[in-house]
C-alpha positions in Angstrom: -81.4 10.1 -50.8 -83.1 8.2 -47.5 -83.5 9.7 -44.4 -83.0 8.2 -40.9 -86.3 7.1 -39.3 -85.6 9.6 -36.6 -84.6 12.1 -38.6 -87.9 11.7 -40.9 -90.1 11.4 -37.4 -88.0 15.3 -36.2 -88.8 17.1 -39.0 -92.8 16.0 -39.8 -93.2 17.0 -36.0 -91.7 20.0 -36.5 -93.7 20.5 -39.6 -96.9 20.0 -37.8 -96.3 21.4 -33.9 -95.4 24.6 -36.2 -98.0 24.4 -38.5 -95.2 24.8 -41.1 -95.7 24.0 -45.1 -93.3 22.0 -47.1 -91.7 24.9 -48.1 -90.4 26.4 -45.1 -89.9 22.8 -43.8 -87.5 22.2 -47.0 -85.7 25.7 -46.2 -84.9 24.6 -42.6 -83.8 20.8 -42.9 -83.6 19.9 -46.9 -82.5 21.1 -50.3 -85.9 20.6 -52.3 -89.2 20.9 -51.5 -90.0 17.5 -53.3 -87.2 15.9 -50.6 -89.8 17.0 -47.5 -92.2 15.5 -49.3 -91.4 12.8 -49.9 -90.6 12.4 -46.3 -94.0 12.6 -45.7 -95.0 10.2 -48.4 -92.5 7.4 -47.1 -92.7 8.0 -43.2 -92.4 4.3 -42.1 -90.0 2.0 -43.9 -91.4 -0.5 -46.2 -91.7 -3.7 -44.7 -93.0 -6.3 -47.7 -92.1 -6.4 -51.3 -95.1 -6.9 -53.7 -93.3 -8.7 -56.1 -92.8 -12.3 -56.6 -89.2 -13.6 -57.3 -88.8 -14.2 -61.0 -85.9 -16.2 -61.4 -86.9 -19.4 -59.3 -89.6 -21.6 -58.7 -89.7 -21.5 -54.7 -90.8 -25.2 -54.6 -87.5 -26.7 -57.0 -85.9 -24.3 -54.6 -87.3 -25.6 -50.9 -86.7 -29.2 -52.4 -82.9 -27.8 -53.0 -82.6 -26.7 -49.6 -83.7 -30.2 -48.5 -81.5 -32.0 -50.2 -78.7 -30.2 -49.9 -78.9 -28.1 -46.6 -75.4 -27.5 -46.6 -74.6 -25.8 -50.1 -73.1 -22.6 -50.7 -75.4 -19.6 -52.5 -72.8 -20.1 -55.4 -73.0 -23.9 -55.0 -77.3 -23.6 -55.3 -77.2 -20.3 -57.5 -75.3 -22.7 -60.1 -77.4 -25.9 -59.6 -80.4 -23.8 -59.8 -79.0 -22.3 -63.1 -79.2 -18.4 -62.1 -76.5 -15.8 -61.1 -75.8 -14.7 -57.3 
């Protein structure tokens, strides 16, 4: 289940102004103690992806989009030979 960024942020500051451990933390806001932890594993949203796209080659697909700026995802996903 994710958690709101501001709703994450509440309940580590509660956690630490009240020097509380995951437990009690879980017991007030969450179901399971693994829940508030991860919370405090995966404060900030993930902003990158570490893995490259493994269906096209980016430069057939950049020479796609150049020669035919105006296509549909459908229109390229079908040139390109791959599923949308």
């Amino acid at each position: 289940m994710t958690y709101s960024i501001s709703f994450r942020r509440k309940v580590l500051s509660v956690r630490e102004k009240e020097n509380l451990s995951i437990a009690q933390v879980a017991k007030s806001f969450l179901r399971r103690d693994s829940q508030c932890d991860a919370l405090d594993q995966n404060s900030r949203p993930r902003t990158t992806r570490n893995k490259p796209s493994t269906k096209i080659d980016m430069g057939i697909l950049a020479q796609d989009v150049k020669n035919h700026p105006h296509a549909h995802q459908y229109e390229r996903a079908k040139q390109l030979g791959v599923s949308t």
